[in-house]
N, C-alpha and C positions, 0 to 999 in steps of 0.2 A: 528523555521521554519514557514514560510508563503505559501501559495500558488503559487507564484512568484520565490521562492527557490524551494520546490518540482520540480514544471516543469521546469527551467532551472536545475535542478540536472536532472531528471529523460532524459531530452532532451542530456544530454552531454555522457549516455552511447550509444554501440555502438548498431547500427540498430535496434531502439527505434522510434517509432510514435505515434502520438496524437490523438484521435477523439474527436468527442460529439456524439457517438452515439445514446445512450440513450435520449437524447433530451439536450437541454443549461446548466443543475443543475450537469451533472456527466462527470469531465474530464475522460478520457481514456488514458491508454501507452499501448501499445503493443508491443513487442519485436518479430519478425519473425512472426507477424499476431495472436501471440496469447499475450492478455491479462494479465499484471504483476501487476497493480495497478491503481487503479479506486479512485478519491479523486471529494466529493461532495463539490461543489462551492459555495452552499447556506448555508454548516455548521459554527457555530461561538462556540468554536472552532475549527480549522483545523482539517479532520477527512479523513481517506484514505483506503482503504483496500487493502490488499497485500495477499499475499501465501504464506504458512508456512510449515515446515514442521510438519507432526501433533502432534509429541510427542514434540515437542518445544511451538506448539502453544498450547497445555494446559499446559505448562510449565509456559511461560508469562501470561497466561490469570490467573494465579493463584498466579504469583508473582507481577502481577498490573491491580487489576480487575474492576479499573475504568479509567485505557489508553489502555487496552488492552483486546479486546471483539470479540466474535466468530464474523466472516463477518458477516455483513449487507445485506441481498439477495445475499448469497452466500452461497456454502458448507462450512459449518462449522466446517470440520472436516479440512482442509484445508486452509481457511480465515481466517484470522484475518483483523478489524477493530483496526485499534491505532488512538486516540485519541491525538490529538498535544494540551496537557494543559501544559507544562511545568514540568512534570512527567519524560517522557524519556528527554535525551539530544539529541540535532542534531547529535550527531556523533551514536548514541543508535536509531533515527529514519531513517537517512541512513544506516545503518546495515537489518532495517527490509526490507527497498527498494530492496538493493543488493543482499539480500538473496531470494526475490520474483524474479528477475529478472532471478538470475543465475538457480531455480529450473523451472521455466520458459524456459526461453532461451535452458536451457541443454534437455529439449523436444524434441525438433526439429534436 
């Protein structure tokens, strides 16, 4: 997965938008105005942060503890940081996406 796959996946779920808020370096999705996954544009490699649930996310942080890291300026009880080294597979990095979306999206 590249940057280019991220946002056309992340753009084809339903009432999903984009910013830069943060300034040109941190894409933004937001699903119903709130925030599911934030991927910085200036990392090599691909590096994004999503919402987890938290007893999953110290699950994965502890079953891949160099693709899968508490968020980056973010609650860490809740963040995760995945790391796109070729570690998870694309179908294992869209599951972190959908699962940030949907515990997202079900907010609202």
């Amino acid at each position: 997965m590249d940057i280019v796959s991220l946002r056309e996946y992340c753009l084809q779920l339903p009432e999903v938008e984009e910013s830069l808020p943060f300034g040109p370096d941190t894409l933004v999705f937001k699903v119903l105005g709130k925030v599911f996954l934030l991927a910085s544009l200036d990392a090599h490699p691909l590096q994004f942060n999503v919402k987890c649930n938290p007893d999953l996310a110290i699950e994965l942080r502890e079953n891949y503890p160099d693709t899968v890291l508490p968020g980056y300026h973010m609650n860490k009880k809740h963040w995760n940081t995945v790391i796109v080294d070729g570690v998870l597979s694309n179908r294992e990095l869209i599951t972190h996406i959908d699962n940030s979306y949907r515990l997202v999206r079900g907010k609202k």
